[in-house]
C-alpha positions as CSV (number, residue, x, y, z in Angstrom):
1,X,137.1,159.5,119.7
2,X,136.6,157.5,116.9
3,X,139.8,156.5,116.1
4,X,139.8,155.2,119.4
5,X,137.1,153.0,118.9
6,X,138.2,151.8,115.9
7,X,141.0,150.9,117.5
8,X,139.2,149.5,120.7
9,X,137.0,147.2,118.0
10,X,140.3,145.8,116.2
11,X,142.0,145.1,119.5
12,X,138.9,143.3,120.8
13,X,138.6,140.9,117.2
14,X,142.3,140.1,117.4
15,X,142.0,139.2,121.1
16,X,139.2,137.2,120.2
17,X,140.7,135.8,117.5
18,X,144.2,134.8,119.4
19,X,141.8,133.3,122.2
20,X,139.1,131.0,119.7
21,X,142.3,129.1,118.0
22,X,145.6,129.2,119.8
23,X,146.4,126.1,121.4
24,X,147.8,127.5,125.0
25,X,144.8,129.6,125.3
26,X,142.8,126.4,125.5
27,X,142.4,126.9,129.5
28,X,140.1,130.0,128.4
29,X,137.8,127.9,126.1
30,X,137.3,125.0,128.1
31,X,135.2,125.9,131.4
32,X,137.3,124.4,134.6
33,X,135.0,125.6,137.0
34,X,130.9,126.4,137.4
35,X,131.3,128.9,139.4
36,X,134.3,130.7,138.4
37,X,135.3,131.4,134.6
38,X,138.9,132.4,133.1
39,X,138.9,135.3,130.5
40,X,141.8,137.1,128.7
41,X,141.4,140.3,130.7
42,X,142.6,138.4,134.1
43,X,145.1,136.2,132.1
44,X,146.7,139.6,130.5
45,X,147.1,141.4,134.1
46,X,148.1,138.1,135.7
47,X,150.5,137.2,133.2
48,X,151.8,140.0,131.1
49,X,151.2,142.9,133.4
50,X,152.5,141.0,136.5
51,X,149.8,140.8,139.1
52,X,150.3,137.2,140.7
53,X,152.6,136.1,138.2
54,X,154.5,133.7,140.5
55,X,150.9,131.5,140.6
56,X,149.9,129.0,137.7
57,X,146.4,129.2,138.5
58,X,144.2,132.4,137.6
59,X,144.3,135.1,140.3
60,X,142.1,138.6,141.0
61,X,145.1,141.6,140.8
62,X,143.6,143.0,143.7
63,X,144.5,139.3,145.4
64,X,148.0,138.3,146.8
65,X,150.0,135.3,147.1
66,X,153.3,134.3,148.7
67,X,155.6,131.2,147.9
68,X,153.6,129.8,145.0
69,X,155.9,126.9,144.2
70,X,154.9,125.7,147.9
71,X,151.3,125.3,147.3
72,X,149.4,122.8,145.0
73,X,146.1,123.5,143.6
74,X,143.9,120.5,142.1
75,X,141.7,120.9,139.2
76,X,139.3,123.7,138.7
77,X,140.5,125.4,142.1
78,X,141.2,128.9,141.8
79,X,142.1,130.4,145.5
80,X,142.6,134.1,145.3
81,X,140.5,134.3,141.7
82,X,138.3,136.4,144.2
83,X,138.9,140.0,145.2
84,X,141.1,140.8,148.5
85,X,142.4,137.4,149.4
86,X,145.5,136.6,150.6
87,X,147.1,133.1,149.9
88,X,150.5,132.3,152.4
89,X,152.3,129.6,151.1
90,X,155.1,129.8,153.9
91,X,154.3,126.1,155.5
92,X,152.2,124.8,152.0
93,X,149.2,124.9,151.0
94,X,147.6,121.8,149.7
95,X,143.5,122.3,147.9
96,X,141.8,119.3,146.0
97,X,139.6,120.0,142.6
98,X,136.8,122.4,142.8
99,X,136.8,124.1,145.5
100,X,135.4,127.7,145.7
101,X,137.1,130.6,147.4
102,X,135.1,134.1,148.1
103,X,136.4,137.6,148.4
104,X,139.0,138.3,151.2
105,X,139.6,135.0,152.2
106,X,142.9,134.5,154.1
107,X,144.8,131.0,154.2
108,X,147.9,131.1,156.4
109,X,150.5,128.2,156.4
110,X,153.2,129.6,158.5
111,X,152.4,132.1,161.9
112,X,155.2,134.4,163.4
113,X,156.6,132.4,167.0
114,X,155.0,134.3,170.1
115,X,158.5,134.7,171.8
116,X,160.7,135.8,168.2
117,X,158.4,137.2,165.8
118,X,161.4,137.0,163.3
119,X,160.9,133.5,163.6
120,X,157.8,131.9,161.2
121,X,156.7,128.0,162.6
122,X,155.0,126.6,159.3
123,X,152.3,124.0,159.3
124,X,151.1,123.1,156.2
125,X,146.7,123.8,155.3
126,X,144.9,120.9,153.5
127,X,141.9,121.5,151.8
128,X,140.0,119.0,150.5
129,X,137.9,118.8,147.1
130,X,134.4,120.3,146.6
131,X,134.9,122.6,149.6
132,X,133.3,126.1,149.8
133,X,135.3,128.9,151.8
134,X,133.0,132.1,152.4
135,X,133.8,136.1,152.3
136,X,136.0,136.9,155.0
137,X,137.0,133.9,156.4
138,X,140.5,132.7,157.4
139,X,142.3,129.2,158.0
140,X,144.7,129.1,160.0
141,X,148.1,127.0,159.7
142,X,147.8,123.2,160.4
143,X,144.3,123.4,159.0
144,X,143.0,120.5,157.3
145,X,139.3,120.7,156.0
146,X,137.9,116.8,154.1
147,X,136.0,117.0,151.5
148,X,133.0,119.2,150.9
149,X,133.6,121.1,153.8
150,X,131.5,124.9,153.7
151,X,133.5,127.2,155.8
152,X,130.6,130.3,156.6
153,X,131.3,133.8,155.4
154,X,134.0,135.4,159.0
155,X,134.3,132.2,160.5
156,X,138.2,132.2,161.5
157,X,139.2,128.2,161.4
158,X,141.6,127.3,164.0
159,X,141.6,123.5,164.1
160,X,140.8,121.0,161.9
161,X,137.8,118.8,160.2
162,X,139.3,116.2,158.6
163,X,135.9,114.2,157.8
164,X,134.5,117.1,156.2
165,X,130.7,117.2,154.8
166,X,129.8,119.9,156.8
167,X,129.2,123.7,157.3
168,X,131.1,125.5,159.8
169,X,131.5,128.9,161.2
170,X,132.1,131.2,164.3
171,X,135.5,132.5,165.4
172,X,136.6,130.0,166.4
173,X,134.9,127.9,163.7
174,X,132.7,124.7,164.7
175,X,130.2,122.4,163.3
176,X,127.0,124.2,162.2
177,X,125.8,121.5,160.0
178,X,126.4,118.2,159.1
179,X,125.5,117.5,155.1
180,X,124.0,114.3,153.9
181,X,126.7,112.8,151.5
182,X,124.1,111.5,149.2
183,X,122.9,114.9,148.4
184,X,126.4,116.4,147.8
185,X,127.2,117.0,144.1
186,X,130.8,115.2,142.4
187,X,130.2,117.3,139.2
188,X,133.5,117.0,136.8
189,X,133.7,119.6,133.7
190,X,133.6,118.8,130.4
191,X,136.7,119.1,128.2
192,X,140.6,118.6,129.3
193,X,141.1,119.4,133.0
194,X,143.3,122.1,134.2
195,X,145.3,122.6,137.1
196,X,144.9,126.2,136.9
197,X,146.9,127.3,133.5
198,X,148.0,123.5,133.3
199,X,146.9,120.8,131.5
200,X,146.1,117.6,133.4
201,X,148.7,115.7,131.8
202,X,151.2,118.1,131.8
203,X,151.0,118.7,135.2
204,X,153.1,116.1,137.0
205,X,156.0,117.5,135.0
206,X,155.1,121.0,135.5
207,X,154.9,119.9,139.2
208,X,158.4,118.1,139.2
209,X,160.2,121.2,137.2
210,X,158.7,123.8,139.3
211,X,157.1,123.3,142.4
212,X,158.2,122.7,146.0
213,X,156.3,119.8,147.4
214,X,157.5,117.4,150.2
């Protein structure tokens, strides 16, 4: 026992050590998000162990994503950094900066055809910047939610709300309430901005090299 926590204390001062002054872990030190915070522990079973690798941006292990190269994530968005979600990226999948996504939320770009289930018909999901999607909720494909749109915790989005500014909920979803603009936040984060693991202005190229976008 206690040469395990010897060895427990070492490992946690050289982790901490690798995170406070290596360059690529500057994602970790910088805060991209208010809500939602990077740490080793999540890069480490993302990255090394293997849980979501495919997806630059951080994910929960217990989360799952398909087609990652077919879906573009703006700054300090993290869909799937939640338990339970599922993120399809079949038709693409398209999220603006800072928008928050709970546990088990289900974003579907693609749906099976009704007469050839072998068949998937893509549409692609657009969600704006500053948008909050609640626990349990899905959006459906052909989706596009504008800016600072609040989707309430089950509410199952079928069609779109392109103007945003608004809470909505229900299966299927509708307007609940509209916000005042002039009370809605813009915050930016201090420090570089990330596109998940990806520097701001190493993105484009990142983006160019390895990503699928029309």
């Amino acid at each position: 026992m206690i040469l395990l926590r010897i060895y427990r204390g070492i490992k946690s001062r050289v982790i901490q050590l690798l995170v406070n002054h290596l360059p690529y872990f500057r994602f970790i030190r910088e805060p991209q998000n208010p809500t939602q915070h990077i740490d080793f522990s999540l890069w480490y079973r993302q990255k090394v162990l293997g849980y979501n690798s495919s997806a630059y941006w951080p994910m929960n292990a217990t989360s799952r994503v398909t087609h990652a190269k077919n879906i573009l994530v703006g700054k300090g968005s993290f869909p799937g950094f939640m338990p339970g979600c599922y993120i399809q990226g079949i038709g693409h999948i398209y999220i603006g900066d800072f928008s928050i996504f709970s546990a088990n939320v289900g974003i579907i770009s693609a749906n099976h055809d009704i007469y050839d289930s072998s068949v998937h018909q893509h549409s692609a999901v657009r969600i704006g910047s500053y948008c909050w999607i609640g626990m349990n909720a899905v959006i459906l494909p052909g989706v596009s939610l504008g800016d600072y749109t609040i989707v309430g915790a089950g509410a199952v989005v079928t069609k779109s709300f392109p103007d945003g500014y608004c809470v909505i909920g229900g299966n299927p979803a509708k307007v609940i309430k509209v916000l005042d603009r002039e009370k809605c936040k813009l915050y930016k984060m201090d420090g570089s901005a990330y596109h998940g693991y990806i520097r701001e202005d190493k993105f484009d190229e990142f983006a160019q090299t390895n990503l699928n976008l029309p």
